[in-house]
C-alpha positions in Angstrom: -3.6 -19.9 15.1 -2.5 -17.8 12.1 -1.0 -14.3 12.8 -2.4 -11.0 11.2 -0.7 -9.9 8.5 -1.8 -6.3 7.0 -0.8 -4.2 4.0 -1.4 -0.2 4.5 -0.4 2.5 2.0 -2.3 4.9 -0.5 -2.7 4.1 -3.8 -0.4 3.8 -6.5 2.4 2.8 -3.8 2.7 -0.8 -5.2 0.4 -1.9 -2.9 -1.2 -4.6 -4.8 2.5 -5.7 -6.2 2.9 -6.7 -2.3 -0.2 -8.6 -1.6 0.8 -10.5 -5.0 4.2 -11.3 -3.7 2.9 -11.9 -0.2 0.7 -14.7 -1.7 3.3 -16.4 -3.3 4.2 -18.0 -0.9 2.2 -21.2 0.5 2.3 -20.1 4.0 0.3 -16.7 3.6 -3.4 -16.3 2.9 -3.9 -12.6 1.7 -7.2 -11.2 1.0 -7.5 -8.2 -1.2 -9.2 -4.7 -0.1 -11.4 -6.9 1.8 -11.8 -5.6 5.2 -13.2 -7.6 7.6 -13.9 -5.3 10.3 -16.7 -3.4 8.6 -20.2 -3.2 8.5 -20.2 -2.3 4.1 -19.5 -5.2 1.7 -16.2 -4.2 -0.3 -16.4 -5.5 -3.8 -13.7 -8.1 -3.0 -15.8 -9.0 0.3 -18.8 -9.6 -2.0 -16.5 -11.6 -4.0 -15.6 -13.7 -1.2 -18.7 -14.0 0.6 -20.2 -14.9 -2.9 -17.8 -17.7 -3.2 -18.1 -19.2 0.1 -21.3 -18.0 2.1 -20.0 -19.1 5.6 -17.7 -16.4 6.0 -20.4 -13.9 5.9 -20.7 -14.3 9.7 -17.1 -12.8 9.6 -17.9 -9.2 8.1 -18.5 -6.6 11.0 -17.4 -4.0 12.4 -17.9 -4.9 16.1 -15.0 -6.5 16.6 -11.4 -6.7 17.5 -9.4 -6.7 13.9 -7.4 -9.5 14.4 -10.5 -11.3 15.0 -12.2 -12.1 11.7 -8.9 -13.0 10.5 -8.2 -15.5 13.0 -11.5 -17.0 12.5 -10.5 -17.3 8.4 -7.5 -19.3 9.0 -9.4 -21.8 11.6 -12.2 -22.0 8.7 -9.3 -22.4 5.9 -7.8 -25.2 7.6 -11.0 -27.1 8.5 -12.2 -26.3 5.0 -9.1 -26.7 2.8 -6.2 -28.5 4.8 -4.4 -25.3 4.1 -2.7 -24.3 7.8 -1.4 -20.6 6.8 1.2 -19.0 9.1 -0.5 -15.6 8.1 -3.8 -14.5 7.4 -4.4 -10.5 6.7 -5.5 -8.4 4.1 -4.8 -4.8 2.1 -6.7 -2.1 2.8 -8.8 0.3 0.5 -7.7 4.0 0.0 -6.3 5.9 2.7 -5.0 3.7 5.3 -7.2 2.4 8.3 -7.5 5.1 11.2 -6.0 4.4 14.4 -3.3 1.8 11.9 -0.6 2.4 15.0 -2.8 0.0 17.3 -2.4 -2.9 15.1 -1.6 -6.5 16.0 0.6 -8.5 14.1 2.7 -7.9 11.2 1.9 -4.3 9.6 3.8 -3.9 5.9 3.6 0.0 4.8 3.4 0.3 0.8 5.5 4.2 0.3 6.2 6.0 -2.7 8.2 9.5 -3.0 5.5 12.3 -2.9 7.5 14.2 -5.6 6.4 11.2 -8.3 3.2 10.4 -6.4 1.6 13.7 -6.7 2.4 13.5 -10.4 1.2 10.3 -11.4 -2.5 11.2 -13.3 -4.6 8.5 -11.6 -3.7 10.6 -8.2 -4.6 13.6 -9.8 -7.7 12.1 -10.7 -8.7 10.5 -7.1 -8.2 13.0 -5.1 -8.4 16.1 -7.8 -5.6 18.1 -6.7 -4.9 19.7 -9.6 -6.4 23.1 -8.3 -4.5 22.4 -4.7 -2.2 19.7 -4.0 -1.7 20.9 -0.3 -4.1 19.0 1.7 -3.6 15.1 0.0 0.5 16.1 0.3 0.0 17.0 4.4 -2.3 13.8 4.6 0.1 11.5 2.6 3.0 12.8 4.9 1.5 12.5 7.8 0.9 8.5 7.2 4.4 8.3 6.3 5.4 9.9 9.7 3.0 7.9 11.6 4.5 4.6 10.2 7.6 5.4 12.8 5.2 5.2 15.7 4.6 1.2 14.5 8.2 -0.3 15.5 6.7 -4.1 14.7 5.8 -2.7 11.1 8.2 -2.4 8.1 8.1 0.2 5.6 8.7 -0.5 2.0 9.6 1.8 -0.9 8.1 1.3 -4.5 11.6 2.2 -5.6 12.7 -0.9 -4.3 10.2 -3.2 -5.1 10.9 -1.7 -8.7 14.2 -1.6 -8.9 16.9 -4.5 -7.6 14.3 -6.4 -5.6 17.6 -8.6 -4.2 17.6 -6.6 -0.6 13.8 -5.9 -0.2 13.1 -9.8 -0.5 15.4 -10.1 2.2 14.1 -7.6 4.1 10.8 -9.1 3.9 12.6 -12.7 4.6 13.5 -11.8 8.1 10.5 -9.7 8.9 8.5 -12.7 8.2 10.6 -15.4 8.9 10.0 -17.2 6.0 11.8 -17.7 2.3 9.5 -15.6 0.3 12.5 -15.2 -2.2 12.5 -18.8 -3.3 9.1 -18.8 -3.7 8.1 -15.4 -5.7 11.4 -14.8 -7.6 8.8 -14.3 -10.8 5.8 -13.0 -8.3 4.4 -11.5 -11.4 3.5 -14.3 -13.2 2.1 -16.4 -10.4 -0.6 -13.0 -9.7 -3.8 -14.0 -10.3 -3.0 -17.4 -11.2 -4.7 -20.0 -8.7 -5.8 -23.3 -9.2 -9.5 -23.7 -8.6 -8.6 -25.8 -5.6 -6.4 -23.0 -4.1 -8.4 -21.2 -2.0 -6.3 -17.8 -3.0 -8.5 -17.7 -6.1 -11.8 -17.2 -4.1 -11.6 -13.1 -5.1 -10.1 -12.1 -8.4 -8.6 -8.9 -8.6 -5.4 -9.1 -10.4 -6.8 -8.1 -14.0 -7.9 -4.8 -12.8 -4.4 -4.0 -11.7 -2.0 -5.0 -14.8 1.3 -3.9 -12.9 0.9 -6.7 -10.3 0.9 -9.0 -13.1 3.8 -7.4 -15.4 7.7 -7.4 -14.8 8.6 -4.3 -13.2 10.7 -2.5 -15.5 11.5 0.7 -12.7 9.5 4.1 -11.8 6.7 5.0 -14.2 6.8 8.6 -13.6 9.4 11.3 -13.9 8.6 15.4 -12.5 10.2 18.2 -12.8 9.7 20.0 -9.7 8.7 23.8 -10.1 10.9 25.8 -7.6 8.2 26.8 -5.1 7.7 27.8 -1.1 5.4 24.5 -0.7 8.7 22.3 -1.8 10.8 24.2 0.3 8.5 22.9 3.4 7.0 19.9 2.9 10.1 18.0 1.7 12.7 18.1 4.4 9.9 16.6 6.6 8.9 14.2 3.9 12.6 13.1 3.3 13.2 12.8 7.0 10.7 10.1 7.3 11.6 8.5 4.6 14.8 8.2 4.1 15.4 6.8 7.6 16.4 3.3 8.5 15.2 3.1 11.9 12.2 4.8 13.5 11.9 8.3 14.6 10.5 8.7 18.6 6.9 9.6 19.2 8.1 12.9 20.9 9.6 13.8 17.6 6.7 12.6 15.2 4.3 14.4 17.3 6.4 17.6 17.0 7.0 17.3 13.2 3.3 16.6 12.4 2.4 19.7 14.1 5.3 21.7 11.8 3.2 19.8 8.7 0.1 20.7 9.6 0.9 24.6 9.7 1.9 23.8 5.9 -2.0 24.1 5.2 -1.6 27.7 6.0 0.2 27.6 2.8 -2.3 29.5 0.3 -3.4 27.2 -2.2 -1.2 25.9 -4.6 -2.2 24.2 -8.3 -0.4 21.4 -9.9 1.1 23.6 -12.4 2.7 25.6 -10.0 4.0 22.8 -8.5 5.4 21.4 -11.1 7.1 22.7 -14.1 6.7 19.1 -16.3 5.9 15.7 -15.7 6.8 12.5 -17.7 4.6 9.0 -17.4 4.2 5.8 -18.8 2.0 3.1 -18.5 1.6 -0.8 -19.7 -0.2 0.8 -22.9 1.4 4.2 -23.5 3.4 6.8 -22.4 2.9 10.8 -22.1 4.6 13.9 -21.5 3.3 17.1 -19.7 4.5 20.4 -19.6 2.0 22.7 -18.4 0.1 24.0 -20.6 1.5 22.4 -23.7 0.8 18.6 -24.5 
């Protein structure tokens, strides 16, 4: 039977650079902000229910997670010859509720809130740019709650970015397979299934160019603006994230009360927060200072 395998994290964490990578490799079947265990049709659900009708009977939300998922890699091996190791998925927008229950492997896409907060797409999801506070408490609070999943691993953008040498390790022994050998150039493999590989029943990777271009390192520089909200949100942030191990559940539960008294913070607007901000896409580039373009 195939084991779970889920990707969690917010957007703009590299989440979609992981489910590329993870599907490099011919042992693990990942689906793409698919969720099984619901009762709405996510685009890419459409997409694969379109594509092969039987596993329509697998989309509801009455059931264990690690159910439906089970089910797929029984069908993919009757149906393809194709006996995966792992079966999971990546998850939509804010991470799953209750995410510290899950089965399986559990891989957490983080990003440094300083350049997350800046990045303009984030902006424009959540519109923040008249109050960051509330998306900053909610985006820590997942990062602290990853520490109360000791089965999981967390992974940085930075370092999927950057030298990928010890995060492809990481993710070798995590897994227990050689996911080095076989996604050393993950991004052009993205996207790029043979109509016989069942990996190619949802299409996604056009609508997210990064997962299919070399990483060339952070796409987003700040300037932070010296502010009281800095001053407390990141010494929790950065104790969470900079950790190697995981913190207790005593100590998460004490430090996510100390966040959420943050929100007595008045509001604060992205200009206050931040004195100037520098980002770059695939297509362009742009520099903000406040007020002045």
């Amino acid at each position: 039977m195939s084991e779970l395998l889920c990707v969690l994290g917010y957007p703009k964490t590299a989440s979609s650079n992981l489910v590329g990578i993870l599907n490099c490799h011919p042992d693990i079947f990942m689906l793409y902000e698919t969720n099984l265990r619901s009762s709405a049709m996510s685009r890419y659900a459409g997409q694969l229910v379109d594509a092969w009708p039987e596993t329509r009977g697998l989309v509801y939300a009455e059931q264990p997670i690690a159910v439906p998922y089970a089910k797929l890699g029984d069908m993919l091996r009757e149906k393809y010859g194709r006996d995966y190791r792992y079966v999971g998925d990546k998850f939509a927008g804010e991470p799953v509720a209750n995410f510290t229950g899950l089965p399986g492997k559990v891989i957490f896409s983080l990003r440094d809130i300083r350049t997350w907060l800046a990045k303009g797409s984030v902006q424009s999801i959540y519109q923040i740019e008249s109050n960051i506070v509330p998306i900053a408490i909610d985006f820590t609070a997942f990062l602290m709650r990853t520490h109360l999943v000791p089965h999981g691993v967390r992974v940085k953008m930075e370092d999927l970015l950057g030298d990928d040498t010890a995060l492809f390790k990481q993710l070798d022994d995590y897994l227990g397979l050689d996911l080095t050998k076989h996604a050393d150039q993950w991004w052009q493999d993205v996207g790029n299934y043979k109509s016989s590989d069942p990996k190619s029943l949802q299409s996604w990777a056009k609508g997210h160019p990064s997962s299919t271009t070399k990483p060339s390192g952070e796409d987003t520089a700040a300037q932070l603006a010296d502010h009281p909200f800095w001053d407390a949100i990141l010494p929790l942030f950065d104790k969470y994230y900079q950790a190697d191990g995981c913190h207790s559940s005593a100590e998460v539960e004490a430090d996510l009360t100390a966040l959420a008294a943050i929100n007595k913070i008045p509001a604060v607007r992205l200009d206050q927060a931040f004195d100037g901000i520098e980002t770059r896409s695939i297509s362009k580039s742009k520099k903000k200072k406040f007020g002045i373009f």
